[in-house]
Each structure stands twice: as structure tokens, then as C-alpha cells.
C-alpha positions in Angstrom: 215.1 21.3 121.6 213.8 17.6 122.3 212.3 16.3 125.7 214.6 14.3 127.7 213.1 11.6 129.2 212.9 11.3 133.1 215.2 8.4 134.7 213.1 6.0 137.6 215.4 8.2 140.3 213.1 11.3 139.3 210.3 9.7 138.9 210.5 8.2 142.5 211.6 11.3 144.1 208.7 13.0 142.4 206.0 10.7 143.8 207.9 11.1 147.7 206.9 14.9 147.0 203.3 14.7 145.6 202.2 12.5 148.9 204.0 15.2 151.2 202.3 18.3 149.4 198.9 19.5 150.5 196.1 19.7 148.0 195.6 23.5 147.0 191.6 22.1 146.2 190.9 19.1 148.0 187.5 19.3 147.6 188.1 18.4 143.8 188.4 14.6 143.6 191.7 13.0 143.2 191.6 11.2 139.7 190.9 14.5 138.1 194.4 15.6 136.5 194.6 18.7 134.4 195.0 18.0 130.5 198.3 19.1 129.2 197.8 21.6 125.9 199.1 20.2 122.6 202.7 21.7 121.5 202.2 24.8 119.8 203.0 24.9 116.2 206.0 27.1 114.7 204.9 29.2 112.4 206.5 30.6 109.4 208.5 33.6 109.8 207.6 36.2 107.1 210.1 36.6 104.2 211.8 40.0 104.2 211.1 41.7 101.2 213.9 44.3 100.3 212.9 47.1 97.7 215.2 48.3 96.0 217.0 52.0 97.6 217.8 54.8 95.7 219.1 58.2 96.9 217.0 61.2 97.2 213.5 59.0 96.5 211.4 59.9 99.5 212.9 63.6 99.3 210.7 66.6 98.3 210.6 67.8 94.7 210.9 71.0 95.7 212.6 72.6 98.3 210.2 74.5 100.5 210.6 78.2 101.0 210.2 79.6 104.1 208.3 83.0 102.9 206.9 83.9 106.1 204.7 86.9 105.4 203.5 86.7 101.8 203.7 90.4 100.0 200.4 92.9 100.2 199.8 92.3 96.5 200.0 88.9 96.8 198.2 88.4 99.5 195.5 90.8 97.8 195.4 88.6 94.6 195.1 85.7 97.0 191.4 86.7 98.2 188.3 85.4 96.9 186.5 87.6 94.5 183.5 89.0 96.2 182.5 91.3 93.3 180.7 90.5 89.5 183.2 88.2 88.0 183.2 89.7 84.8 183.4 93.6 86.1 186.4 92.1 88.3 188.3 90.7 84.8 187.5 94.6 83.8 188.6 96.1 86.6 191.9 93.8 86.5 192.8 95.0 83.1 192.2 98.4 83.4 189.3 99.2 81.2 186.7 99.9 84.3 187.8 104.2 84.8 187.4 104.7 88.7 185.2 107.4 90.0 187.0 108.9 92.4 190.7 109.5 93.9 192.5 109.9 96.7 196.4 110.4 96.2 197.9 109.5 99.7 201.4 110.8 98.5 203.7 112.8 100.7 201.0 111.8 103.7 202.1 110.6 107.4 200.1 107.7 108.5 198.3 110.2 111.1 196.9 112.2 108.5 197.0 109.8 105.7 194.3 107.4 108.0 191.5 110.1 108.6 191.6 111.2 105.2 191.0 107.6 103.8 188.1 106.9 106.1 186.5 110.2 105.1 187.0 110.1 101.1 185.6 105.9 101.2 182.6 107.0 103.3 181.8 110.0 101.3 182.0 108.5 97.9 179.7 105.1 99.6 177.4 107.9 100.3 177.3 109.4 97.0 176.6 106.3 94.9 180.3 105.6 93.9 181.3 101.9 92.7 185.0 102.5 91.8 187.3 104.5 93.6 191.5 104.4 93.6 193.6 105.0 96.2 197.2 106.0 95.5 199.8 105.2 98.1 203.0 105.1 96.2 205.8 102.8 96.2 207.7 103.8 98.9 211.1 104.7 99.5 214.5 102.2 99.0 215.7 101.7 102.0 219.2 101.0 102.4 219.6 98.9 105.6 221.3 95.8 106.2 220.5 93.3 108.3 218.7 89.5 108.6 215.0 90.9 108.7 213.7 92.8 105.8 212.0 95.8 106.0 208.5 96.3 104.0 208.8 98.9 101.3 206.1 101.7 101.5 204.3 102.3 104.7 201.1 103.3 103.5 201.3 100.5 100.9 201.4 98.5 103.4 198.9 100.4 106.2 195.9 101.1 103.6 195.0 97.2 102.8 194.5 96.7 106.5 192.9 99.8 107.2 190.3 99.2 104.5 190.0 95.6 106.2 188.9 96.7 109.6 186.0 98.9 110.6 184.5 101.7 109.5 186.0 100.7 106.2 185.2 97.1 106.0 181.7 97.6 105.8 181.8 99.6 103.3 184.5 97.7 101.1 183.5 94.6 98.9 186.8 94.4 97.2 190.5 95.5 97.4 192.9 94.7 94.6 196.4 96.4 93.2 195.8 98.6 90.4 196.4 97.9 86.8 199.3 99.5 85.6 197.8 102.1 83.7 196.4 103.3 87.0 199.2 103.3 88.8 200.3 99.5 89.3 201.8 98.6 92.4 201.6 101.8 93.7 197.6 102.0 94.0 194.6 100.1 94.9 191.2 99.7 93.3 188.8 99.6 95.9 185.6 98.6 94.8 182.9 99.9 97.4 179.3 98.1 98.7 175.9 99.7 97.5 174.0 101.7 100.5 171.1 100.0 101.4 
């Protein structure tokens, strides 16, 4: 859009008004008039670049599962080794023979706690590395419903019991059995040298 230019008419009425108007500085002198800026520039507008779209491209390659609560043997092969690396490869496979045993089977959680704190103390005391623990499996249970139900009480109990005191200062590491020991269904708990 151009700049019309103004006719004599405004020009005169324009000069009628700036003799009538009061000065908003008069103690700046007269001649002084304010310097008008230069006309801005246009500047370029970008060009749009459009990349090309296909379907799916920013998606996941995987769909996420939502696995709330990971299982106790995973969660168990999940922790950092804390023991001799190569006695932990031994224990893993099965070739390491435990030292003692404590078969949990049949047990309430009442009984089956007391018992575990007093066989892990006792064979600490007695200069024992290597002991098992044998929970079992646990029953099948048969109930439907949205939220699933954990398999094996005391498989589940004796990892967090072990984890908390007066166990955990006597445990260095806690990890599922090797099959031949029991598999799934027992833990190797490998036990901290008295001091």
C-alpha cells in the first residue's frame, strides 16, 4: 500500500491545528522536529519445507507392555552380583553343592518366617557360604478375575524377608536355584563372612 499524497485543503487545516495546540515541551526550541525512521524493509518469508509423510513413522517399534510388577525370579536375576563373579557363574549352573537346607514345604507364613531367620543366623554363625532354601512352587489357583494372583506365597514372602533385617545383614546374595536344586522352587542364598 502506497502513500497518498496530501491535498493543500489538509495541509492548511493541519497548520490551523499546530498553532492552536500547546507545546507538550516548550522549553525545547521550535526548529527542532523529530526525524522520521526510514521504511522498514520486508523481509523474506521462509520457504516451507514439506518432508515427505508416511504412516506409522514416528510410532514405537515395539509396543510397550505394561508389566507392572516384574516376577520374583526376574526381579532376582535383575540384581547386581554382589558375590565373586566366577563362584556366582558356579553357583548359577549348579556345580557349587550348598551347605545347608531348609525345606519350607507344607509351612504357614507364621512358622515358615521364624524358622528362616533361625536356620540363616545359625549357619552365618557356623562358617556356612551356601545355603538353599526350598519354598516350593505353589499351588494353581483357579480364580478368575482382571488382577492376577502371585503363585506361591512363600515364594514370594522369602525374597523379601531375606531383604530386610535381621536377614539382610547377613545375606550377600539371593538368586533362584539351578534346576538340579530345585529350580524355581528354591533359592541359593549365599551368606556374608562373620567378622
Amino acid at each position: 500500500m502506497t502513500r497518498r499524497k496530501l491535498t493543500s485543503d489538509e495541509i492548511e487545516l493541519w497548520r490551523k491545528v499546530a498553532k492552536q495546540a500547546e507545546r507538550l515541551h516548550p522549553e525545547l526550541p521550535q526548529t527542532v522536529h523529530p526525524t522520521t525512521l526510514p521504511k522498514p524493509k520486508p523481509t523474506k518469508a521462509p520457504i516451507a519445507r514439506i518432508d515427505v509423510f508416511e504412516l506409522g513413522q514416528t510410532a514405537s517399534a515395539k509396543p510397550v507392555r505394561h508389566n507392572l510388577k516384574p516376577s520374583v525370579t526376574e526381579g532376582l536375576r535383575a540384581n547386581p552380583v554382589q558375590m565373586d563373579t566366577k563362584a556366582f557363574g558356579r553357583m548359577k549352573r549348579g556345580k557349587l553343592k550348598p551347605e545347608g537346607k531348609l525345606d519350607l514345604h507344607g509351612m504357614r507364613m507364621n512358622a515358615a518366617h521364624p524358622a528362616l531367620v533361625r536356620f540363616i543366623l545359625t549357619a552365618q554363625a557356623q562358617g556356612k557360604r551356601l545355603v538353599l532354601v526350598i519354598t516350593g512352587k505353589g499351588k494353581d489357583r483357579d480364580e478368575p478375575g482382571p488382577i492376577p494372583t502371585p503363585r506361591g506365597v512363600l515364594r514370594n514372602q522369602v525374597p523379601h524377608w531375606l531383604s530386610i533385617p535381621p536377614l539382610a545383614q547377613a545375606v550377600l546374595q539371593v538368586t533362584p536355584a539351578h534346576i538340579s536344586h530345585g529350580g524355581d522352587g528354591a533359592y541359593y542364598v549365599y551368606l556374608r563372612r562373620i567378622r
